[in-house]
ROLUM-654677 format. One record per atom (N, C-alpha, C, CB): residue in one letter; atom name; x, y, z. Coordinates in nm, 2 decimals, padded with zeros to 4 digits. Glycine has a CB too. Example, Ala and Ser with C-alpha at 12.3 -4.5 7.8 and 13.67 -1.06 7.14 Angstrom:
<pts>
code: A | site: N | X: 01.32 | Y: -00.57 | Z: 00.78 $
code: A | site: CA | X: 01.23 | Y: -00.45 | Z: 00.78 $
code: A | site: C | X: 01.32 | Y: -00.33 | Z: 00.78 $
code: A | site: CB | X: 01.13 | Y: -00.45 | Z: 00.90 $
code: S | site: N | X: 01.28 | Y: -00.22 | Z: 00.71 $
code: S | site: CA | X: 01.37 | Y: -00.11 | Z: 00.71 $
code: S | site: C | X: 01.29 | Y: 00.00 | Z: 00.79 $
code: S | site: CB | X: 01.41 | Y: -00.06 | Z: 00.57 $
</pts>
This chain:
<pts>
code: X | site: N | X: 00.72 | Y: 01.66 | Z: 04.32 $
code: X | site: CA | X: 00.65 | Y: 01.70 | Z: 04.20 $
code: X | site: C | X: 00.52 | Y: 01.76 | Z: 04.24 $
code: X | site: CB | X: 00.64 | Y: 01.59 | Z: 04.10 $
code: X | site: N | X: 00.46 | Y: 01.85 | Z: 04.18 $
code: X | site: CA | X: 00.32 | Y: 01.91 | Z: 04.22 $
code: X | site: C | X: 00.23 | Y: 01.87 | Z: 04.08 $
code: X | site: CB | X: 00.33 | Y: 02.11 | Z: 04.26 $
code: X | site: N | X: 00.13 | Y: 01.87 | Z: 04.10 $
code: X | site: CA | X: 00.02 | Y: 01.83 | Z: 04.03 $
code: X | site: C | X: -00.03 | Y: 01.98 | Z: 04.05 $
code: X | site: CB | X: -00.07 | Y: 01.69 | Z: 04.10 $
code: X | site: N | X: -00.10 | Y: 02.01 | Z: 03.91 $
code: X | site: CA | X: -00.22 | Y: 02.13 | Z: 03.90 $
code: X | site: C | X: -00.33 | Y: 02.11 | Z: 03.82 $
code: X | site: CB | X: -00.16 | Y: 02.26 | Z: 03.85 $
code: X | site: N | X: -00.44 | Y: 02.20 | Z: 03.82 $
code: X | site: CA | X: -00.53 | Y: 02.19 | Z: 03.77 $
code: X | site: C | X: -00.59 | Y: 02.31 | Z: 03.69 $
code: X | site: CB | X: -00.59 | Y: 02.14 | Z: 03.85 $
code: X | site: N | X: -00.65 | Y: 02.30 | Z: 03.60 $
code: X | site: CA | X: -00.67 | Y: 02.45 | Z: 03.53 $
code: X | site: C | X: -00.81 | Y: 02.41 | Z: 03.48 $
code: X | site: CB | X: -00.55 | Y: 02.51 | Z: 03.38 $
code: X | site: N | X: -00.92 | Y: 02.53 | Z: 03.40 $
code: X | site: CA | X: -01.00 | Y: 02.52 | Z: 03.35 $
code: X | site: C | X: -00.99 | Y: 02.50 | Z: 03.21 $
code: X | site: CB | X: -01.06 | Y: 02.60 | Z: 03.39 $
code: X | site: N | X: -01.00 | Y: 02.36 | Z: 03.16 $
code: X | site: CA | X: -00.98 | Y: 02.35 | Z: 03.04 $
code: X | site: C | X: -01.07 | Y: 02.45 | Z: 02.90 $
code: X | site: CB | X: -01.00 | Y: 02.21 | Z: 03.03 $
code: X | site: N | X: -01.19 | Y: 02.48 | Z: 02.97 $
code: X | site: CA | X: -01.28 | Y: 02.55 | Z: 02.91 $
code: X | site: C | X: -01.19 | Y: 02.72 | Z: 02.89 $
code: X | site: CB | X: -01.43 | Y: 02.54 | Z: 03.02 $
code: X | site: N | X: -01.11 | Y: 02.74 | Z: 02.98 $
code: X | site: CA | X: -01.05 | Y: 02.91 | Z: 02.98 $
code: X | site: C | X: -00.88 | Y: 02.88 | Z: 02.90 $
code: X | site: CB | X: -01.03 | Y: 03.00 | Z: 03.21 $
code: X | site: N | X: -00.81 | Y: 02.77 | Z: 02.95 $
code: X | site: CA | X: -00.68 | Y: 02.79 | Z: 02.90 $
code: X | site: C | X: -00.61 | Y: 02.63 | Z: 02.86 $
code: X | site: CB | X: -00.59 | Y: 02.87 | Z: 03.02 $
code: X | site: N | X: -00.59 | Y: 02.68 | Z: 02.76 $
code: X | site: CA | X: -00.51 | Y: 02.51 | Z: 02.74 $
code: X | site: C | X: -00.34 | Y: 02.54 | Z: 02.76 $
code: X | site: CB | X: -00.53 | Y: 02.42 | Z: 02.53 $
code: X | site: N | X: -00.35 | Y: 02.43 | Z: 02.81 $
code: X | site: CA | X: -00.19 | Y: 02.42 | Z: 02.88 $
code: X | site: C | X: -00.11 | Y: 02.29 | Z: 02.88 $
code: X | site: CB | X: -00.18 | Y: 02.46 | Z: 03.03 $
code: X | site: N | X: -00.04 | Y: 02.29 | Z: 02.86 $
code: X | site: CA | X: 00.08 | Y: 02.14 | Z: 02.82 $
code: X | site: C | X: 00.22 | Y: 02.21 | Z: 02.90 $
code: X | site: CB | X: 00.13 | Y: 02.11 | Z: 02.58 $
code: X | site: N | X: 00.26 | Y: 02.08 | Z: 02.93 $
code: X | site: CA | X: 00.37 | Y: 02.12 | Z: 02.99 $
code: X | site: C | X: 00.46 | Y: 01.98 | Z: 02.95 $
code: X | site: CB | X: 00.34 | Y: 02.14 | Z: 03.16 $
code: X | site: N | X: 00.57 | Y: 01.98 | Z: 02.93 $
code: X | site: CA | X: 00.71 | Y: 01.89 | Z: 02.88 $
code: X | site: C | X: 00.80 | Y: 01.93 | Z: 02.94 $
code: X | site: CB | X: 00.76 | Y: 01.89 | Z: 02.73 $
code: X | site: N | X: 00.92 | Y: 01.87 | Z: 02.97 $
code: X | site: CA | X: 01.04 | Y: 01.84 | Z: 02.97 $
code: X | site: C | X: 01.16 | Y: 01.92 | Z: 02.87 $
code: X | site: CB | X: 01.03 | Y: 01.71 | Z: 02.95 $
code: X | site: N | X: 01.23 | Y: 01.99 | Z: 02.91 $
code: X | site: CA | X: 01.28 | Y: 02.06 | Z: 02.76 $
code: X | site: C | X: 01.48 | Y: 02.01 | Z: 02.83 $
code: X | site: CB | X: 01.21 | Y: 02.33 | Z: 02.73 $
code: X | site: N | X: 01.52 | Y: 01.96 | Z: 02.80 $
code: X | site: CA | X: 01.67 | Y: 01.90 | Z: 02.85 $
code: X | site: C | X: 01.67 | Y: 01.94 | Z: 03.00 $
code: X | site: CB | X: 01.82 | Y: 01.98 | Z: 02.77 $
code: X | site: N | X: 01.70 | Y: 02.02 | Z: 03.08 $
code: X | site: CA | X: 01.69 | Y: 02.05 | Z: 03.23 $
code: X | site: C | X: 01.57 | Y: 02.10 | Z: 03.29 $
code: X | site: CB | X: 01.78 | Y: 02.15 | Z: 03.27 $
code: X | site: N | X: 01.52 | Y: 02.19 | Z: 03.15 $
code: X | site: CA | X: 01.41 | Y: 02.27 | Z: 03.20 $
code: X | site: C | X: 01.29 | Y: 02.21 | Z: 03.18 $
code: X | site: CB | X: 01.40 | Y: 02.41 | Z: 03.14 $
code: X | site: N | X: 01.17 | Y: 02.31 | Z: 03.18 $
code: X | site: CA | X: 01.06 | Y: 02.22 | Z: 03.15 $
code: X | site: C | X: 00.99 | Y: 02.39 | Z: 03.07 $
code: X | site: CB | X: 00.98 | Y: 02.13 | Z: 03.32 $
code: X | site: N | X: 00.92 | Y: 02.30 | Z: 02.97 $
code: X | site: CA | X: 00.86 | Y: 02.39 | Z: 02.87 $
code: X | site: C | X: 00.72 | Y: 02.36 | Z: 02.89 $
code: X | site: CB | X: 00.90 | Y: 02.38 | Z: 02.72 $
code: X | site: N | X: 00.64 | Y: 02.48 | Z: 02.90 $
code: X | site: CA | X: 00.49 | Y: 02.54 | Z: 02.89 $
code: X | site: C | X: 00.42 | Y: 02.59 | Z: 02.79 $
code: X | site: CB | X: 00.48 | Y: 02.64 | Z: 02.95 $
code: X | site: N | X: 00.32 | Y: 02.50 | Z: 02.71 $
code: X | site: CA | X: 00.27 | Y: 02.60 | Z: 02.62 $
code: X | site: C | X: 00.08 | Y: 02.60 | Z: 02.69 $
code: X | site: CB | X: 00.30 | Y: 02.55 | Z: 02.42 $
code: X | site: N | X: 00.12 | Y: 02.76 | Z: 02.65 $
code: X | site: CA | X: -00.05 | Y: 02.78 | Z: 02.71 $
code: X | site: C | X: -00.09 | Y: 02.87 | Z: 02.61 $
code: X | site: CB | X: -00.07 | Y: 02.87 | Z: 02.88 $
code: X | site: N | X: -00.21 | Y: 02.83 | Z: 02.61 $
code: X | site: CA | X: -00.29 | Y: 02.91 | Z: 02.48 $
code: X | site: C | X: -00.47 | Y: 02.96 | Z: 02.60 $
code: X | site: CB | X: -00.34 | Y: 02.73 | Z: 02.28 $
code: X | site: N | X: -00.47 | Y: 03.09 | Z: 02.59 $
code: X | site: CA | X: -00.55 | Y: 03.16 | Z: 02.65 $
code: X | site: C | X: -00.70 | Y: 03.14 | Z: 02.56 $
code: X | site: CB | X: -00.48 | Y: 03.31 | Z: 02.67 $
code: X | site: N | X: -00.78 | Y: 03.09 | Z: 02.59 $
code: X | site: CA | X: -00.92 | Y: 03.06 | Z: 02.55 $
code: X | site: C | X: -01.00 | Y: 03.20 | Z: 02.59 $
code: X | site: CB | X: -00.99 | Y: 02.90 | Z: 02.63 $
code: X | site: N | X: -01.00 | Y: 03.21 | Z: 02.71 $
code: X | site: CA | X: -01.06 | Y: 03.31 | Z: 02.76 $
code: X | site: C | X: -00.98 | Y: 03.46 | Z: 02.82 $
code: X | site: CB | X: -01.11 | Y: 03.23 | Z: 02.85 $
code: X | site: N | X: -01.01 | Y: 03.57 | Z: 02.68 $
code: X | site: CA | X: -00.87 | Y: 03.66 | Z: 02.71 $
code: X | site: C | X: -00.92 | Y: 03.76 | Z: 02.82 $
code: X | site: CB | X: -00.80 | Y: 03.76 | Z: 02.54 $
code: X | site: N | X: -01.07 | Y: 03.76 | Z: 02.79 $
code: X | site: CA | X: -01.13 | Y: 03.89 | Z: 02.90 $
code: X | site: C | X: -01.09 | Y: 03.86 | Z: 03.06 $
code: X | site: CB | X: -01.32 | Y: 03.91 | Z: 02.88 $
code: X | site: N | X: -01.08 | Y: 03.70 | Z: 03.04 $
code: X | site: CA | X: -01.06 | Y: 03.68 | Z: 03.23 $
code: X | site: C | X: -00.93 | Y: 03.66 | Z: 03.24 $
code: X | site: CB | X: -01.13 | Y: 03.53 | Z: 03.31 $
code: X | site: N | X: -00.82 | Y: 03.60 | Z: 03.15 $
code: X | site: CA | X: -00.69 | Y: 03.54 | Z: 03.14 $
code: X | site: C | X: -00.56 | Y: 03.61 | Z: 03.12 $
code: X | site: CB | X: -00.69 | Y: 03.47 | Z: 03.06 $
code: X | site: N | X: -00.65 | Y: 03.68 | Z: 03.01 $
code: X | site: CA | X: -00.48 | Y: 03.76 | Z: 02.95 $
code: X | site: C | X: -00.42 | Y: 03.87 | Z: 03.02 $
code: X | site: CB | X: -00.48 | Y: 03.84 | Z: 02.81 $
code: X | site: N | X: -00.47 | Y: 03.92 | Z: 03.10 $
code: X | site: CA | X: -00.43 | Y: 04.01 | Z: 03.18 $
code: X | site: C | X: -00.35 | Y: 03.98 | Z: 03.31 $
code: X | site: CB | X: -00.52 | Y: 04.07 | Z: 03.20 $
code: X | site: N | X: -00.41 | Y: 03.84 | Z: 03.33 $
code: X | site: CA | X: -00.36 | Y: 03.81 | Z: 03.44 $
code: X | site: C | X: -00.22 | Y: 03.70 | Z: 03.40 $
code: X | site: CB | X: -00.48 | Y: 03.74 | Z: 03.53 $
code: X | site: N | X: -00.20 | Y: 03.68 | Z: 03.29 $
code: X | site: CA | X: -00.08 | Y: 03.63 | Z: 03.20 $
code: X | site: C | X: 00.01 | Y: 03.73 | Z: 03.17 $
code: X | site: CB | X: -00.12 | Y: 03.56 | Z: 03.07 $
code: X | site: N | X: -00.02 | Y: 03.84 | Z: 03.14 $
code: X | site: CA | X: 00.09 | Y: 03.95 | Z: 03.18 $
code: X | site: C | X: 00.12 | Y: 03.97 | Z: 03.28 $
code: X | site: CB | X: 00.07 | Y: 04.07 | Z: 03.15 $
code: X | site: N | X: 00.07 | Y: 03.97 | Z: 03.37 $
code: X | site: CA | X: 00.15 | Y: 03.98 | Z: 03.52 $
code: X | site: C | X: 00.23 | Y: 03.87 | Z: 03.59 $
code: X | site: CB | X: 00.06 | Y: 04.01 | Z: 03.63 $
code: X | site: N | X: 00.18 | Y: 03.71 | Z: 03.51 $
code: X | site: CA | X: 00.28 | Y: 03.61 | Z: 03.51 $
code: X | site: C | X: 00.41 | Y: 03.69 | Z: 03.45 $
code: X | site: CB | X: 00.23 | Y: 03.47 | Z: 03.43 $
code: X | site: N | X: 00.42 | Y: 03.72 | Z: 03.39 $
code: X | site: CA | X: 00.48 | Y: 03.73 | Z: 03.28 $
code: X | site: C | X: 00.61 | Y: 03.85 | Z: 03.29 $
code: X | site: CB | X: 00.36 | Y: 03.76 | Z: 03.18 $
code: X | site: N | X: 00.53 | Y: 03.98 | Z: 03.40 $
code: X | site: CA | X: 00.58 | Y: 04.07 | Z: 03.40 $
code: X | site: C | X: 00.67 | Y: 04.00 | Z: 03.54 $
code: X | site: CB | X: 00.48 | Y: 04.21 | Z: 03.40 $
code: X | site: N | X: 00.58 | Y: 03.97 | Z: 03.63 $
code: X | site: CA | X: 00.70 | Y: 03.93 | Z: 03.74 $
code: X | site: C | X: 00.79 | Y: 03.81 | Z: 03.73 $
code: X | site: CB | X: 00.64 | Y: 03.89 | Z: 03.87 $
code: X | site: N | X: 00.83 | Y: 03.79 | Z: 03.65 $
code: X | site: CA | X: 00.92 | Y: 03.71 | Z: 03.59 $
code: X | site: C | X: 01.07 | Y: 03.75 | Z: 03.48 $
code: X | site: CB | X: 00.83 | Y: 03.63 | Z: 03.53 $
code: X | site: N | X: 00.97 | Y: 03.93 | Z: 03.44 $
code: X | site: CA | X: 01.07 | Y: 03.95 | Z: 03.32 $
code: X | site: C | X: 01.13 | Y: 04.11 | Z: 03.40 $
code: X | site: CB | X: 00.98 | Y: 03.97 | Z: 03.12 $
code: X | site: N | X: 01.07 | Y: 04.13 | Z: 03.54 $
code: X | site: CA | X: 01.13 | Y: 04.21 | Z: 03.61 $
code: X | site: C | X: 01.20 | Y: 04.14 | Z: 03.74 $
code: X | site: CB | X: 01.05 | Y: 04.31 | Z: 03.63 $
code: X | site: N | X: 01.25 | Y: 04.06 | Z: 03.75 $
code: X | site: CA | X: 01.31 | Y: 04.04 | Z: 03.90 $
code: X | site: C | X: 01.43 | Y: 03.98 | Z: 03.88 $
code: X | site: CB | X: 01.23 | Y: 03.94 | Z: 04.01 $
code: X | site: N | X: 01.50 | Y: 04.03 | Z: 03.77 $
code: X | site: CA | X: 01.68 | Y: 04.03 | Z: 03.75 $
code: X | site: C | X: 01.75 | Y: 03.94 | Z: 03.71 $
code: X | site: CB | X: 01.77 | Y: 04.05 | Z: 03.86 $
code: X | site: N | X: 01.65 | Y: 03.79 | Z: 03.70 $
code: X | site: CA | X: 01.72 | Y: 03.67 | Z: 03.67 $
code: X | site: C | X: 01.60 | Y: 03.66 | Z: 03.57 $
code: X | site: CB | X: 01.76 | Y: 03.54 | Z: 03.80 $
code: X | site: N | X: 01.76 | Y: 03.67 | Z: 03.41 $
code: X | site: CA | X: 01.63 | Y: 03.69 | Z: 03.28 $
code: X | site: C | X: 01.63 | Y: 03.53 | Z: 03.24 $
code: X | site: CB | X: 01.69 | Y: 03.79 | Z: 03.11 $
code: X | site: N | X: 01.72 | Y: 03.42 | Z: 03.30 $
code: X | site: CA | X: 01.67 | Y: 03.34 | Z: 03.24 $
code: X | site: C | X: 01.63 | Y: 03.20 | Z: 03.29 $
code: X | site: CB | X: 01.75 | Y: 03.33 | Z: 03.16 $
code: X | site: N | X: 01.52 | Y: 03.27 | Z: 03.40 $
code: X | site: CA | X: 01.44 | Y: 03.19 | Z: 03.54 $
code: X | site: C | X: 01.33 | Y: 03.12 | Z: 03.46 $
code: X | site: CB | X: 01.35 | Y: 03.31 | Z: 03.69 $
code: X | site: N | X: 01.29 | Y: 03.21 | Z: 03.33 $
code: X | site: CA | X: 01.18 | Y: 03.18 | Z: 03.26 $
code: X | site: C | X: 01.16 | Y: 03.24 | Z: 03.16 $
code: X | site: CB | X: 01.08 | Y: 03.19 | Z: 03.32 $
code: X | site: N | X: 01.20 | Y: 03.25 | Z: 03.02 $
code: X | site: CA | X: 01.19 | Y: 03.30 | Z: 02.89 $
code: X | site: C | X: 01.05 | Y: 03.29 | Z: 02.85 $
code: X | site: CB | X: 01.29 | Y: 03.23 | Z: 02.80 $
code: X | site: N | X: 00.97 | Y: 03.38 | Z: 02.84 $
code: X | site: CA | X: 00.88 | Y: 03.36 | Z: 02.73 $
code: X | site: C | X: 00.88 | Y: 03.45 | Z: 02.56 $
code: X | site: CB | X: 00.74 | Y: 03.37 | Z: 02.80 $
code: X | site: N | X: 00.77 | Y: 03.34 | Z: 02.51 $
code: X | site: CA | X: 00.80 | Y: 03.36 | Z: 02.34 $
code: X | site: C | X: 00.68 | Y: 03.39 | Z: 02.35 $
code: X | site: CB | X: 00.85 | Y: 03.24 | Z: 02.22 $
code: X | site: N | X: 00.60 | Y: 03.47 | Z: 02.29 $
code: X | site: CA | X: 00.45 | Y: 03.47 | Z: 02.21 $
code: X | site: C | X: 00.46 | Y: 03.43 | Z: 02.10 $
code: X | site: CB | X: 00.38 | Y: 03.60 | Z: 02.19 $
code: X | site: N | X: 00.32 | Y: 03.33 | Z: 02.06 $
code: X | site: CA | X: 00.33 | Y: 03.30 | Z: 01.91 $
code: X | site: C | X: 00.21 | Y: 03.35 | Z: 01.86 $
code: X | site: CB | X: 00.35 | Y: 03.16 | Z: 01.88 $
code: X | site: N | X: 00.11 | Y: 03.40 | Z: 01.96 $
code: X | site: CA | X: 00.02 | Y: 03.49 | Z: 01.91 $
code: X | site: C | X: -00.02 | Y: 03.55 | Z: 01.97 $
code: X | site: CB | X: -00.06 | Y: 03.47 | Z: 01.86 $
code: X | site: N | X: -00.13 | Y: 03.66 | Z: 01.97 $
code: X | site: CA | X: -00.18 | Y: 03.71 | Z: 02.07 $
code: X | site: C | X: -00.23 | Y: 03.64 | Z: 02.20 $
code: X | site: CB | X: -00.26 | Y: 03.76 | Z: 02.03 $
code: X | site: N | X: -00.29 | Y: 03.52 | Z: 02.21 $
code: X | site: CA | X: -00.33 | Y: 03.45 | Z: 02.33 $
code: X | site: C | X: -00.25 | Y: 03.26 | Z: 02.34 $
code: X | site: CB | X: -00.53 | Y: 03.46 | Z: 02.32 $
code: X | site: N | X: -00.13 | Y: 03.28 | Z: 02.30 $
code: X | site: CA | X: -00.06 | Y: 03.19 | Z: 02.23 $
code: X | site: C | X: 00.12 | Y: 03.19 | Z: 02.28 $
code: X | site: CB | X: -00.08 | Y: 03.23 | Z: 02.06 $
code: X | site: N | X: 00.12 | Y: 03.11 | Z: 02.44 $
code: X | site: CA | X: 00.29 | Y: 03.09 | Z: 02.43 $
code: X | site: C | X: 00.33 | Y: 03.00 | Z: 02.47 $
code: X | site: CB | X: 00.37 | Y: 03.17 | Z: 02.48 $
code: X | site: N | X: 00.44 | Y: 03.08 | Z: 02.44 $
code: X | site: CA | X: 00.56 | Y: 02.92 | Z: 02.51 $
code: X | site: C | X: 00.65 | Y: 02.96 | Z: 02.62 $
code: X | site: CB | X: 00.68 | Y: 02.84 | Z: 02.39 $
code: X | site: N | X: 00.66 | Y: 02.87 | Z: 02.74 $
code: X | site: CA | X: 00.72 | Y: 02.96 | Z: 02.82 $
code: X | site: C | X: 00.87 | Y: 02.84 | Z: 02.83 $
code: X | site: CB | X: 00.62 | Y: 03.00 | Z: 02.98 $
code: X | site: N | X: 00.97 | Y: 02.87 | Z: 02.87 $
code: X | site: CA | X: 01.09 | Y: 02.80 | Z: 02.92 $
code: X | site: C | X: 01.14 | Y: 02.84 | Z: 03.04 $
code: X | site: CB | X: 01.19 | Y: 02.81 | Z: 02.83 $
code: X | site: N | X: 01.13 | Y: 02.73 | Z: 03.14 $
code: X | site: CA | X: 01.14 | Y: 02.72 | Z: 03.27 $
code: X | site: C | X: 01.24 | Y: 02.67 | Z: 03.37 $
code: X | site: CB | X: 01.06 | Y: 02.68 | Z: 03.30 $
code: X | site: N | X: 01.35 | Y: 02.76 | Z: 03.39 $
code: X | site: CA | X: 01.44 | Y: 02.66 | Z: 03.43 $
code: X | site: C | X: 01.40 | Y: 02.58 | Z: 03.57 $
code: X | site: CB | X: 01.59 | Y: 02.73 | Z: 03.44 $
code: X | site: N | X: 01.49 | Y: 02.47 | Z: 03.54 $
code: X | site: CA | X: 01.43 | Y: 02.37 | Z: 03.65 $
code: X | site: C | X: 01.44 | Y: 02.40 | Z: 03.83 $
code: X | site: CB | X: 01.52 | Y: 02.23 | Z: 03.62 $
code: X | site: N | X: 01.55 | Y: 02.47 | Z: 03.87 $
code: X | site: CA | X: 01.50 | Y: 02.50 | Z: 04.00 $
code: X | site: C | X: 01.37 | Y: 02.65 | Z: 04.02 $
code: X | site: CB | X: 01.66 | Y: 02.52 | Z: 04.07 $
code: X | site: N | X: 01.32 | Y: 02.67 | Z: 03.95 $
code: X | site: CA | X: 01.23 | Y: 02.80 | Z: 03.89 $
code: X | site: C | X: 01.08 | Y: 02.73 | Z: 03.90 $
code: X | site: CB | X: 01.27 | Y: 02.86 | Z: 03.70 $
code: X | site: N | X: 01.07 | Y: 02.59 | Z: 03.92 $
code: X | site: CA | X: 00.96 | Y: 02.50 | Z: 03.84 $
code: X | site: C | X: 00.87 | Y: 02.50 | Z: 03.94 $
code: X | site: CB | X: 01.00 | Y: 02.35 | Z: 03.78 $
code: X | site: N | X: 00.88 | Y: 02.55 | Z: 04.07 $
code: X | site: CA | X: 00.80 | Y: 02.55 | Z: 04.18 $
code: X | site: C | X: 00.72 | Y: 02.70 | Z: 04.22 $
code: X | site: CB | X: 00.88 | Y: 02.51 | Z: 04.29 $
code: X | site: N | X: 00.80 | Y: 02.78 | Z: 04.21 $
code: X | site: CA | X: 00.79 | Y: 02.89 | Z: 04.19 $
code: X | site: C | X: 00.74 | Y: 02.95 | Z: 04.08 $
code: X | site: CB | X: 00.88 | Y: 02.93 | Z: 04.22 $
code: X | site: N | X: 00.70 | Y: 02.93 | Z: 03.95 $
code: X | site: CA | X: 00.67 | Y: 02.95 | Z: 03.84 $
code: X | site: C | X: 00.53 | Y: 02.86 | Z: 03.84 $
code: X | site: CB | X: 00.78 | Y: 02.91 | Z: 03.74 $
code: X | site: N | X: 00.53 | Y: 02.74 | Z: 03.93 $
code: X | site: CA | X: 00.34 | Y: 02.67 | Z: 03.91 $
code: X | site: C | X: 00.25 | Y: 02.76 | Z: 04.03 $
code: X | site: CB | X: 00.33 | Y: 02.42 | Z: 03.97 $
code: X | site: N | X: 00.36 | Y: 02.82 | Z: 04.16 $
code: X | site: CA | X: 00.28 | Y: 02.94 | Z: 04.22 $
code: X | site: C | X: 00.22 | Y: 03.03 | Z: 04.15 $
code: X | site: CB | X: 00.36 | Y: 03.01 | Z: 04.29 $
code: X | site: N | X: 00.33 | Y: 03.03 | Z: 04.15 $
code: X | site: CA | X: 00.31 | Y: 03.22 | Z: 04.08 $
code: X | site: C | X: 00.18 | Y: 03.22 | Z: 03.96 $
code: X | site: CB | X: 00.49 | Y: 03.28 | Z: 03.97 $
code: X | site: N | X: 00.17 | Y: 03.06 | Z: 03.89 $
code: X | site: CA | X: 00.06 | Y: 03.09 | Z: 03.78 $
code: X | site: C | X: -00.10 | Y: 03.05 | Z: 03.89 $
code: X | site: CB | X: 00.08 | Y: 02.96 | Z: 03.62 $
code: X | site: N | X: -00.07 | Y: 03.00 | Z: 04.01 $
code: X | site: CA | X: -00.17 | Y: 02.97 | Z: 04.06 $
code: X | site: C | X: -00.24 | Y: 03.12 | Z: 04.16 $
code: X | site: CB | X: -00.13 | Y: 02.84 | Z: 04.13 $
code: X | site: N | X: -00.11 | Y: 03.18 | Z: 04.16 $
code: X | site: CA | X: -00.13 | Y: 03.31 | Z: 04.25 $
code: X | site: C | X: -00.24 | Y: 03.41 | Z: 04.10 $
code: X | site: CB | X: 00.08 | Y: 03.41 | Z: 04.31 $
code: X | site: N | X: -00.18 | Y: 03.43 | Z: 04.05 $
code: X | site: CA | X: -00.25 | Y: 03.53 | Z: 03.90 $
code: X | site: C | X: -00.35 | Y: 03.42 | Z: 03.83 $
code: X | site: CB | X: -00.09 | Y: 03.59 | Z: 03.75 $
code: X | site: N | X: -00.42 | Y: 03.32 | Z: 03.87 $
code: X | site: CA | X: -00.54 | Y: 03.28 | Z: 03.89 $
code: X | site: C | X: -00.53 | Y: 03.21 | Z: 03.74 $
code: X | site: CB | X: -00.66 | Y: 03.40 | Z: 03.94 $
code: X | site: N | X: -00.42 | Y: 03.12 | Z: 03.67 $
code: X | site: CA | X: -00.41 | Y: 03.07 | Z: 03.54 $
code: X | site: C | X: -00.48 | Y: 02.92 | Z: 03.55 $
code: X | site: CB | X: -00.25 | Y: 03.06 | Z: 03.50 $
code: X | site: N | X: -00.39 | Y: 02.88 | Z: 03.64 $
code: X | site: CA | X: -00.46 | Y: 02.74 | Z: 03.75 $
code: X | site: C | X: -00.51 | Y: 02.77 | Z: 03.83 $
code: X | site: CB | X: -00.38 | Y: 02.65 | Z: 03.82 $
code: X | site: N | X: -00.60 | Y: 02.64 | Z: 03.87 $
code: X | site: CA | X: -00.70 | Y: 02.70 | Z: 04.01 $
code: X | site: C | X: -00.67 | Y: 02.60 | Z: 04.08 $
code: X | site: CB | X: -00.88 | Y: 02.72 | Z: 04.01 $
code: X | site: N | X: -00.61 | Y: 02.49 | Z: 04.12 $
code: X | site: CA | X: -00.53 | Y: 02.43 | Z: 04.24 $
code: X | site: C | X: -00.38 | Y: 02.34 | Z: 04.17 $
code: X | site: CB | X: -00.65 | Y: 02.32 | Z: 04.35 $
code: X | site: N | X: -00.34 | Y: 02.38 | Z: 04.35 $
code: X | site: CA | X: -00.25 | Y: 02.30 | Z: 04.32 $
code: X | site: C | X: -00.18 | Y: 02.18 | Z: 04.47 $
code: X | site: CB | X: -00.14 | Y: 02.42 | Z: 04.25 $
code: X | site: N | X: -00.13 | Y: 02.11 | Z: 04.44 $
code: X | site: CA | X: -00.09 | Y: 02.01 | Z: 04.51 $
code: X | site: C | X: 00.04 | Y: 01.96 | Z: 04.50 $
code: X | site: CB | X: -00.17 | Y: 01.93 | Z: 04.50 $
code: X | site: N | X: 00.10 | Y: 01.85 | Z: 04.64 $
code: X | site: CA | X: 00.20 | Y: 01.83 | Z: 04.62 $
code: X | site: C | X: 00.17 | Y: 01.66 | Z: 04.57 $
code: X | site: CB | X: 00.30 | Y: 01.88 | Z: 04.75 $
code: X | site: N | X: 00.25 | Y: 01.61 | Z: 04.52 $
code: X | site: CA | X: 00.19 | Y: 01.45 | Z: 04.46 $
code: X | site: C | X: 00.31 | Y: 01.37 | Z: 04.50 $
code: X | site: CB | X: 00.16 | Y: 01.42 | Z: 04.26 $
</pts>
């Protein structure tokens, strides 16, 4: 399992259990440093051929939900640490 960390002050983020997968909601506090870099979560995930590695929903402009399937769940806490969502991460 990996442990992460984020700036609570820039993004609120929850993470659950959703039957296999595991569901993400992140709400972007800070859009001038975040949201841009949440599209590119976003885009490399909704271009690399497997549509359903990770579904996301918007529920507002700085407001989603992501669905993650479970072997995806390692590669999806990278990938948010690579585009700078979280700022570390570890194995626990």
């Amino acid at each position: 399992m990996l442990r992460y960390k984020f700036n609570p002050d820039e993004i609120s983020l929850t993470e659950k259990r959703n039957g296999d997968d595991f569901e993400f909601l992140i709400n972007i506090l800070n859009t001038e440093k975040h949201l841009d870099n949440f599209h590119h979560l976003r885009d490399h995930f909704n271009n690399n051929h497997i549509y359903t590695d990770a579904i996301f929903h918007a529920h507002s402009d700085r407001e989603f939900r992501i669905i993650v399937r479970f072997d995806q769940y390692v590669d999806f806490i990278i990938y948010m640490f690579k585009y700078k969502l979280i700022t570390q991460v570890e194995w626990q």
